[in-house]
C-alpha positions as CSV (number, residue, x, y, z in Angstrom):
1,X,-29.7,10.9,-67.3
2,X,-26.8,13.2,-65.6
3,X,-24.4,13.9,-68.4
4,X,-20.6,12.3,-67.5
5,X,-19.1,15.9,-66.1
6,X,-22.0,16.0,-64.0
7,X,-20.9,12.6,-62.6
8,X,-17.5,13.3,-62.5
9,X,-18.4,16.6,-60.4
10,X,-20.9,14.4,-58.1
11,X,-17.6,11.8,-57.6
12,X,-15.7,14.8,-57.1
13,X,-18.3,16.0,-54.2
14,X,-18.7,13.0,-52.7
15,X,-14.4,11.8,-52.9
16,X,-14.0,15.6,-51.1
17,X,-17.1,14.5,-48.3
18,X,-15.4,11.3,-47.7
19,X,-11.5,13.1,-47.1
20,X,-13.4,15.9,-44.8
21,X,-15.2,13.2,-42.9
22,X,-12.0,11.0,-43.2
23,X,-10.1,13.6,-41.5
24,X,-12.6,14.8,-39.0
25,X,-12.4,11.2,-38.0
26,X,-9.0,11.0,-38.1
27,X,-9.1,14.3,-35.6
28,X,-11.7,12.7,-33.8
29,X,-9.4,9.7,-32.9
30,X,-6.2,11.3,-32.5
31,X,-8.3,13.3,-29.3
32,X,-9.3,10.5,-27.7
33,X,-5.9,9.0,-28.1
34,X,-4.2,11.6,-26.4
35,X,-7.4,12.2,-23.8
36,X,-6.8,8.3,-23.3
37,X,-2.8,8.6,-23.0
38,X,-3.0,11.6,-20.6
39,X,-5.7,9.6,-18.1
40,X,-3.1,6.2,-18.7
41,X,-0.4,9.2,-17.3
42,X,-2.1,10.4,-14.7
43,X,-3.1,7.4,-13.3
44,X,0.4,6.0,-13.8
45,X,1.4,8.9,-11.8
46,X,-0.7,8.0,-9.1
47,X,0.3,4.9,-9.0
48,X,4.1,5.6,-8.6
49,X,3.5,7.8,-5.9
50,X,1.2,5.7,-4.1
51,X,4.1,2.8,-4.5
52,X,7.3,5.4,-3.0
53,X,4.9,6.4,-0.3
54,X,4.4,2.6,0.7
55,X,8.1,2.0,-0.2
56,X,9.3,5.3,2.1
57,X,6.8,4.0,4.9
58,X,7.9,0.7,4.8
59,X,11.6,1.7,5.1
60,X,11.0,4.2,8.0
61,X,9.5,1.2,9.9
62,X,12.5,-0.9,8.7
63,X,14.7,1.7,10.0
64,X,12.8,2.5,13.3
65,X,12.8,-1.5,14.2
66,X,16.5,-1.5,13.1
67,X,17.4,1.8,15.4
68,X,15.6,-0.4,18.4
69,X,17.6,-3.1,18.3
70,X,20.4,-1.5,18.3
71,X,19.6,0.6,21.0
72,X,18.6,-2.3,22.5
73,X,22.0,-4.0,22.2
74,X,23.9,-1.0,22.6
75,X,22.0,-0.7,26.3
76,X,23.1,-4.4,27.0
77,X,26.6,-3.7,25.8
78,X,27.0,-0.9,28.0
79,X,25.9,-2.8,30.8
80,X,27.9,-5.7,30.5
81,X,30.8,-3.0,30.5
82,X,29.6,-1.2,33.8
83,X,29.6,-5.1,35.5
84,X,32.7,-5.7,34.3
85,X,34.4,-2.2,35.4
86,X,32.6,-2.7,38.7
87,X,34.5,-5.8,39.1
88,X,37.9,-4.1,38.6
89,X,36.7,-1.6,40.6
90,X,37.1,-4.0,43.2
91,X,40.3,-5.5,42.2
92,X,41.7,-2.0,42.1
93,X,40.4,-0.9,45.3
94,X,42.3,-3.9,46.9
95,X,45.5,-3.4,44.8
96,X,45.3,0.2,45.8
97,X,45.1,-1.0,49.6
98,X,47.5,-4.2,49.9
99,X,50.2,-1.6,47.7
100,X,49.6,1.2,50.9
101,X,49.8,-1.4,53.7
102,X,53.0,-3.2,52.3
103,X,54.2,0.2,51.9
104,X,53.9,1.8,55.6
């Protein structure tokens, strides 16, 4: 039968077995975390820039419909203002005339 300072050495062996494997595990588990966190991070990073790029497209189509239309209207305006300047045109052309016939 081991003698009780025998025992307490083999509690003493096995309590310092336990903290080593305690902390290897503890190692162990702080690795993953971080391997984990840095693959959450990456892909969160991926994610982000997958979203602007959709988000930038989306507003350069916004913007390229927007720019139509308002070439579009801008084209219309302007050619409501050549028919109506046309049609002083006219007016002035016979001002212009009646004013140099009444005159000689």
């Amino acid at each position: 039968m081991p003698t009780i300072i025998e025992r307490i050495a083999a509690a003493e062996a096995d309590a310092e077995a336990l903290r080593r494997n305690a902390q290897e595990a503890a190692r162990n588990q702080e690795a993953a975390a971080e391997d984990e966190a840095a693959a959450s991070l990456k892909i969160a990073r991926e994610e982000a820039k997958a979203g602007l790029a959709l988000a930038a497209a989306m507003a350069e189509k916004e913007a390229a419909g927007e720019a139509e239309r308002l070439l579009v209207q801008n084209a219309e305006e302007a050619e409501a203002l050549v028919k109506e300047a046309s049609g002083r045109l006219s007016q002035a052309e016979e001002a212009i005339v009646n004013y140099i016939l009444k005159e000689f």
